[in-house]
C-alpha positions as CSV (number, residue, x, y, z in Angstrom):
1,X,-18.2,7.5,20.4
2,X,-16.9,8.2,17.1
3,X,-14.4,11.4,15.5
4,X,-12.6,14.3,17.4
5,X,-12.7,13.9,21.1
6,X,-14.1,16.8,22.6
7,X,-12.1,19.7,24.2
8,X,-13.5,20.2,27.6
9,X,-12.0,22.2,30.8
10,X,-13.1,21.6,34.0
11,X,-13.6,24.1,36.9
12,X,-14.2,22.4,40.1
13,X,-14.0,22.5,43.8
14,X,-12.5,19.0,44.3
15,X,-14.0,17.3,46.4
16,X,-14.9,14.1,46.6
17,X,-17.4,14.2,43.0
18,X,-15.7,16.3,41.7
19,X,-12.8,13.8,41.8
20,X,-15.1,11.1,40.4
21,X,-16.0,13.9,37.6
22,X,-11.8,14.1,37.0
23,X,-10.9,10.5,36.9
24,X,-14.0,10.3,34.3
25,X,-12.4,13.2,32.2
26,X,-8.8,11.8,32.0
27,X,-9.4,8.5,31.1
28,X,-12.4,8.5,28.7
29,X,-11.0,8.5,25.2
30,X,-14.1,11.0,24.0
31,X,-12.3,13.3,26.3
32,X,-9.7,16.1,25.1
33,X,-9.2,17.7,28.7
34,X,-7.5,20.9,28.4
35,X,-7.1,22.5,32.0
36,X,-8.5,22.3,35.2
37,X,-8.9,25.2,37.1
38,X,-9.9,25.4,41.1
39,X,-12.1,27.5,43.2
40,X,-13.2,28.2,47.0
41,X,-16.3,25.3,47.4
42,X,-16.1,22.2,49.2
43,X,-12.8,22.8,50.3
44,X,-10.4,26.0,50.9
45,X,-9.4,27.0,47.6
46,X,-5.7,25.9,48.4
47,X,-6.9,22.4,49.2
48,X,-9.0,22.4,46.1
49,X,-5.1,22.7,44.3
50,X,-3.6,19.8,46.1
51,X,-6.7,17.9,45.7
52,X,-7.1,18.2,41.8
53,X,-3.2,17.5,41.5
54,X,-3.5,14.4,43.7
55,X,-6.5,12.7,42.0
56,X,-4.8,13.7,38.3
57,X,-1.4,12.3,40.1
58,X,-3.4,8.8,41.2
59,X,-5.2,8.6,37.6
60,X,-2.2,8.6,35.5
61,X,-3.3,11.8,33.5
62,X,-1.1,13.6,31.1
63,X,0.1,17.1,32.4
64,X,-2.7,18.5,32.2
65,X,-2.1,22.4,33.5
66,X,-4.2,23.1,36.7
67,X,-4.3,26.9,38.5
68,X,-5.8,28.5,41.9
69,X,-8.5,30.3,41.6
70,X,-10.8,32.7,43.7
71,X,-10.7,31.8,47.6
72,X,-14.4,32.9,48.3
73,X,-17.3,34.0,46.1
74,X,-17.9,37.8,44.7
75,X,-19.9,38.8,47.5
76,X,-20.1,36.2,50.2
77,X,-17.7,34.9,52.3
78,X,-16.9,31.2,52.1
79,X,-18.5,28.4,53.6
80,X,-17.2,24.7,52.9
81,X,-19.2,21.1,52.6
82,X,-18.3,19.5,55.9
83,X,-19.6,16.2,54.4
84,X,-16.4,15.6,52.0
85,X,-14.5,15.0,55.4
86,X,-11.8,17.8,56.9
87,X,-9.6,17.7,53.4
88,X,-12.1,17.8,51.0
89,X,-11.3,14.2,49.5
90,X,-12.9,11.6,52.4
91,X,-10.0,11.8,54.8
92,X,-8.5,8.6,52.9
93,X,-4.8,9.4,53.5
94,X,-3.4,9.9,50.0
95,X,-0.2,11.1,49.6
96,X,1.0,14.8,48.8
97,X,1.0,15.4,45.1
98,X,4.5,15.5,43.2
99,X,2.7,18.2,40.8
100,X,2.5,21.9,41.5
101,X,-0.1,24.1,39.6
102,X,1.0,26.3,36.8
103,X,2.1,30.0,38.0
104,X,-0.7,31.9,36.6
105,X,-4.3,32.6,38.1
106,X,-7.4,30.5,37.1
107,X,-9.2,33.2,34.8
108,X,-5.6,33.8,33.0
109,X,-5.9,30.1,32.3
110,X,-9.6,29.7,31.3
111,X,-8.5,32.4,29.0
112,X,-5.7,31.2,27.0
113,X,-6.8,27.8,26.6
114,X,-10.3,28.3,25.3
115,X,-8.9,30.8,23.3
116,X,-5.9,28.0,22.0
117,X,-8.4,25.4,21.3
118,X,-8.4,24.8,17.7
119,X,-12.1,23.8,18.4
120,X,-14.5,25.0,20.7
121,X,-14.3,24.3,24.1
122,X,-17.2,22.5,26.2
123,X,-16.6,24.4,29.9
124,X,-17.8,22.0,32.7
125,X,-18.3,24.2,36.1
126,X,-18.9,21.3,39.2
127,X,-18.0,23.7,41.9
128,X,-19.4,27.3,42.5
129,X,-18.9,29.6,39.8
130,X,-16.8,32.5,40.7
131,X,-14.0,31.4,38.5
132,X,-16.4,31.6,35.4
133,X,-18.0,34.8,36.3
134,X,-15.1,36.5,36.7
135,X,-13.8,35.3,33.2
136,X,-17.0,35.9,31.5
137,X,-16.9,39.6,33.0
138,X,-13.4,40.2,32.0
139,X,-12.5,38.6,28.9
140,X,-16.3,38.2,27.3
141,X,-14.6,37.4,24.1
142,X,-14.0,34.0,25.0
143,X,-17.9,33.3,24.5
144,X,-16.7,32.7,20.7
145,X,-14.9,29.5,21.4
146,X,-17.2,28.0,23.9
147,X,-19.2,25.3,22.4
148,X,-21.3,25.2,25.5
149,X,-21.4,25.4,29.5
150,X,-22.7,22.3,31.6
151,X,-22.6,23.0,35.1
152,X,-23.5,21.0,38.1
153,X,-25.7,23.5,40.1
154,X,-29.4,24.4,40.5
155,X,-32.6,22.2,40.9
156,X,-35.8,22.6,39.9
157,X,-37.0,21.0,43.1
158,X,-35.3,20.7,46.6
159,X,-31.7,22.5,47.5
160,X,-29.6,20.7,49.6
161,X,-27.7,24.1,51.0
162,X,-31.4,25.6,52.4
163,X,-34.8,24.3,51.2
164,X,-34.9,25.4,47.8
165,X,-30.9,26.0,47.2
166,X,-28.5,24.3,45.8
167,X,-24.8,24.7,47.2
168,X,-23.1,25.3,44.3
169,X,-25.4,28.4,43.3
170,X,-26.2,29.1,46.8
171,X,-22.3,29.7,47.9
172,X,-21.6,32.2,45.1
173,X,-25.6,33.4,43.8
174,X,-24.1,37.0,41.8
175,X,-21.5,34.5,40.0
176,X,-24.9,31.9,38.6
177,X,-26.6,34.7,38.1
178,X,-23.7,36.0,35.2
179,X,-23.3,32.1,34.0
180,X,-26.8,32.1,32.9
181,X,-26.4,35.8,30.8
182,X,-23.4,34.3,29.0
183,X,-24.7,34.4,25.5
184,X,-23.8,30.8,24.9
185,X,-25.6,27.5,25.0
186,X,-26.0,25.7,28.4
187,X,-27.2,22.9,30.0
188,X,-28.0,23.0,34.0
189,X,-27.3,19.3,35.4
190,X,-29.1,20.1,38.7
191,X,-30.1,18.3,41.5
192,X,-33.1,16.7,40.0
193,X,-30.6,14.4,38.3
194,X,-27.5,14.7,40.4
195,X,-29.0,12.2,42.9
196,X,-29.8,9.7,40.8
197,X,-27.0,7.9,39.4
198,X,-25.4,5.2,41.9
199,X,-23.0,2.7,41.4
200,X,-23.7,-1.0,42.4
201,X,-22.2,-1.8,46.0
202,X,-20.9,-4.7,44.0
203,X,-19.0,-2.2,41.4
204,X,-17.6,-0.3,44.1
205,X,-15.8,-3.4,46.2
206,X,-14.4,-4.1,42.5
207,X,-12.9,-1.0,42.0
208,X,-11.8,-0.9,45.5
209,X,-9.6,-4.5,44.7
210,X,-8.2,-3.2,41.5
211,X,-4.2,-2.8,41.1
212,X,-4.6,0.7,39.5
213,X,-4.3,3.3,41.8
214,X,-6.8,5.6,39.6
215,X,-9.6,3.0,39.3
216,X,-8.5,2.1,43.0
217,X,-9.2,6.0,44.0
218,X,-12.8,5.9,42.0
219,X,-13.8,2.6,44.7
220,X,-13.0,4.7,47.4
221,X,-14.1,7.6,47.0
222,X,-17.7,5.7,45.5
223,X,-17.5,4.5,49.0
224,X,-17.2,7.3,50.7
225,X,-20.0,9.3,49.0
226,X,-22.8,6.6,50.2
227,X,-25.9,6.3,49.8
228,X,-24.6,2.8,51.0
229,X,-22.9,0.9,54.1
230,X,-19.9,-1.6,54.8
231,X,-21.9,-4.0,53.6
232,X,-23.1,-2.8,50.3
233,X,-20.9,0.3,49.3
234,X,-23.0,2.0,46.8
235,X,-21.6,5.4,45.3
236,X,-23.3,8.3,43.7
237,X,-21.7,9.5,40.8
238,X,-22.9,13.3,41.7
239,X,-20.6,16.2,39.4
240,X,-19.2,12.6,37.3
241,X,-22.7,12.4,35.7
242,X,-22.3,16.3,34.4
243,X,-19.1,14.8,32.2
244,X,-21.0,11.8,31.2
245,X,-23.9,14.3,29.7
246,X,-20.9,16.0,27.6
247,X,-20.0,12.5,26.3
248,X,-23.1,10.8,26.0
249,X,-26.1,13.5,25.6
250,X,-28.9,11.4,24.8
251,X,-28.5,9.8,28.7
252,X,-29.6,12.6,29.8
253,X,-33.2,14.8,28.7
254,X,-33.6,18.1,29.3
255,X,-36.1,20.9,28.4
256,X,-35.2,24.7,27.6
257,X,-36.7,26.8,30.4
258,X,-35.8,30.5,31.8
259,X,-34.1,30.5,34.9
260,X,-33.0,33.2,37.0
261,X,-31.2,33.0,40.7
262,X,-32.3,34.6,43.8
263,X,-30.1,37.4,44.7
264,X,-32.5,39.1,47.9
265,X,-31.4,38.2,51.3
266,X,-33.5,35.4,52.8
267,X,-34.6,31.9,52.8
268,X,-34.6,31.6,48.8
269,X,-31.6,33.2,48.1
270,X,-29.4,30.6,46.3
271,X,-33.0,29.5,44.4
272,X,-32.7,28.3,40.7
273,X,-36.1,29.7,39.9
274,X,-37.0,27.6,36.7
275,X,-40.0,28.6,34.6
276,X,-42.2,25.3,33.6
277,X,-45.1,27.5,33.2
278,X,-47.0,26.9,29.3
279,X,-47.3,30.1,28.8
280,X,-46.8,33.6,30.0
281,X,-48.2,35.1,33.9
282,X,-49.8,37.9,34.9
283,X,-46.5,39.7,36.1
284,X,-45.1,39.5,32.4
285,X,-48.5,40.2,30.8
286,X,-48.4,43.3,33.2
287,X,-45.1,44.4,32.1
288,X,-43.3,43.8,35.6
289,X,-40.5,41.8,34.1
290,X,-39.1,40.2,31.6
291,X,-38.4,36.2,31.0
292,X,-34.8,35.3,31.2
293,X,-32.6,33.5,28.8
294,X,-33.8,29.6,28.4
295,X,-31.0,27.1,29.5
296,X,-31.1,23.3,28.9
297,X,-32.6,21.7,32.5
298,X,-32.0,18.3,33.1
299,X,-35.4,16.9,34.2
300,X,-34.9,13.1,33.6
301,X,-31.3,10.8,33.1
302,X,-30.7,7.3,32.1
303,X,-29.0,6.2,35.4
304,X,-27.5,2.8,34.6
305,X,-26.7,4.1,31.1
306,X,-24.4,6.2,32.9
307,X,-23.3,4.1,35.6
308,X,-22.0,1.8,32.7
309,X,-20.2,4.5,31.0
310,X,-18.2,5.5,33.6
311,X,-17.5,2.5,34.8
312,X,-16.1,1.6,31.4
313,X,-13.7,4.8,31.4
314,X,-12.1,4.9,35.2
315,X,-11.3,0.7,34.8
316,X,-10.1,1.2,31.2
317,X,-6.3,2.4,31.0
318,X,-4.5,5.5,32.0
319,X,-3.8,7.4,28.5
């Protein structure tokens, strides 16, 4: 990658991907990573903090300022992903963080530093959105220095949270629902590709012999994540691959498509409901709404492509 690297902050729920996503975003060089703010998700919102602070502790990253954000969604109480173990981070034991947060609240922070970028920022949301609506809804002026939004959340297709909901949009549905009425370009790095990208069993036992703590971190948490066993250790990448589309766009092709969230009670709230229709129905023809704002949905993703990039960052040096 060639010229200016890119000024991104990260709002996460960290997590075991979203620690992948992290170690990604410190140590590629195409990376200027600005903040990090945390939110209520896979984790409670305090364990989100010590987790970020850890994995940015373990990687060797600059001091990067991180704040605490909102404990539970804008409606909803919330409800945690049992699957990234009791602490959020696979249960593997690491030590407490040396780091503390910085003493004001996540939306202060989102604030100031897309606002200090001397270029405009690209926001990465892996974690429910909360922290973003709220910022959008009380300091919409930031939309001038935000290059774009990619989030991890959404699918076209199946939800993990219920059938047809994913869990980032399905633990915080009012908060997607302002994301995609920001006024500013974004790309929704859903389930559809999410799934895909896996690292090698043979990758991950690599990692997991390296010297460097950081690289060290990325084997076991790779091998925590499955889809594979003792034997063969295979990793999905999950939030990581929403940093590598920042870096590297052309891994990843998407299509511009309305999409609105399901806000009634029920089995579809949560829903991404994505538009692939040609042209327009009955309902619109009819006058009884209108279509919502397109966003970039990623359909299709160059797995190994990605696989090999972030490889190449999380075993390359601390900067």
């Amino acid at each position: 990658m060639s010229g200016q690297p890119i000024p991104v902050i990260i709002d996460c729920d960290t997590g075991v991907d979203d620690a992948l996503a992290l170690l990604f975003a410190v140590r590629h060089p195409g990376i200027d990573l600005r903040a990090v703010t945390c939110v209520a998700g896979n984790t409670d919102v305090d364990g989100v903090v010590r987790n970020t602070l850890t994995v940015l502790e373990q990687a060797g990253a600059p001091g990067v300022p991180v704040a605490r954000g909102a404990e539970r969604p804008l409606i909803e109480t919330a409800r945690s992903a049992p699957v990234h173990g009791h602490d959020g981070m696979g249960d593997l034991g690491l030590p407490a963080p040396t780091r503390r947060p910085v003493d004001v609240d996540a939306v202060t922070l989102l604030r100031r530093e897309i606002l200090a970028s001397p270029r405009p920022v690209t926001l990465v949301p892996t974690a429910p959105l909360t922290n973003i609506a709220l910022l959008l809804r009380t300091h919409p002026e930031v939309t001038r220095n935000i290059e774009r939004i990619v989030f991890m959340g959404g699918a076209v297709a199946t939800g993990n949270a219920t059938p047809v909901a994913e869990f980032n949009v399905w633990h915080d549905p009012e908060a997607a629902a302002v994301l995609l009425t920001a006024g500013v370009p974004i790309t929704m790095y859903g389930l559809d590709v999410f799934m895909r990208v896996v690292v090698p069993g043979s990758d991950v036992s690599r990692l997991r012999a390296s010297a460097d703590p950081g690289t060290r971190l990325g084997g076991e948490l790779l091998a925590h994540r499955g889809p594979g066993s003792a034997e063969d250790p295979a990793g999905g990448l999950g939030d990581a691959g929403a940093l590598c589309a920042v870096v590297d766009p052309a891994g990843l092709t998407t299509e511009p498509l309305p999409v609105e969230v399901s806000l009634a009670p029920g089995l579809t709230r949560g829903q991404t409901v994505v538009d692939r229709r040609p042209r327009l129905g009955k309902s619109e023809i009819h006058g009884d709404s209108g279509r919502p704002l397109p966003v970039d949905v990623a359909l299709d993703i160059d797995e190994e492509r990605y696989v090999k990039l972030w490889l190449s960052a999380v075993e390359g040096p601390a900067r």
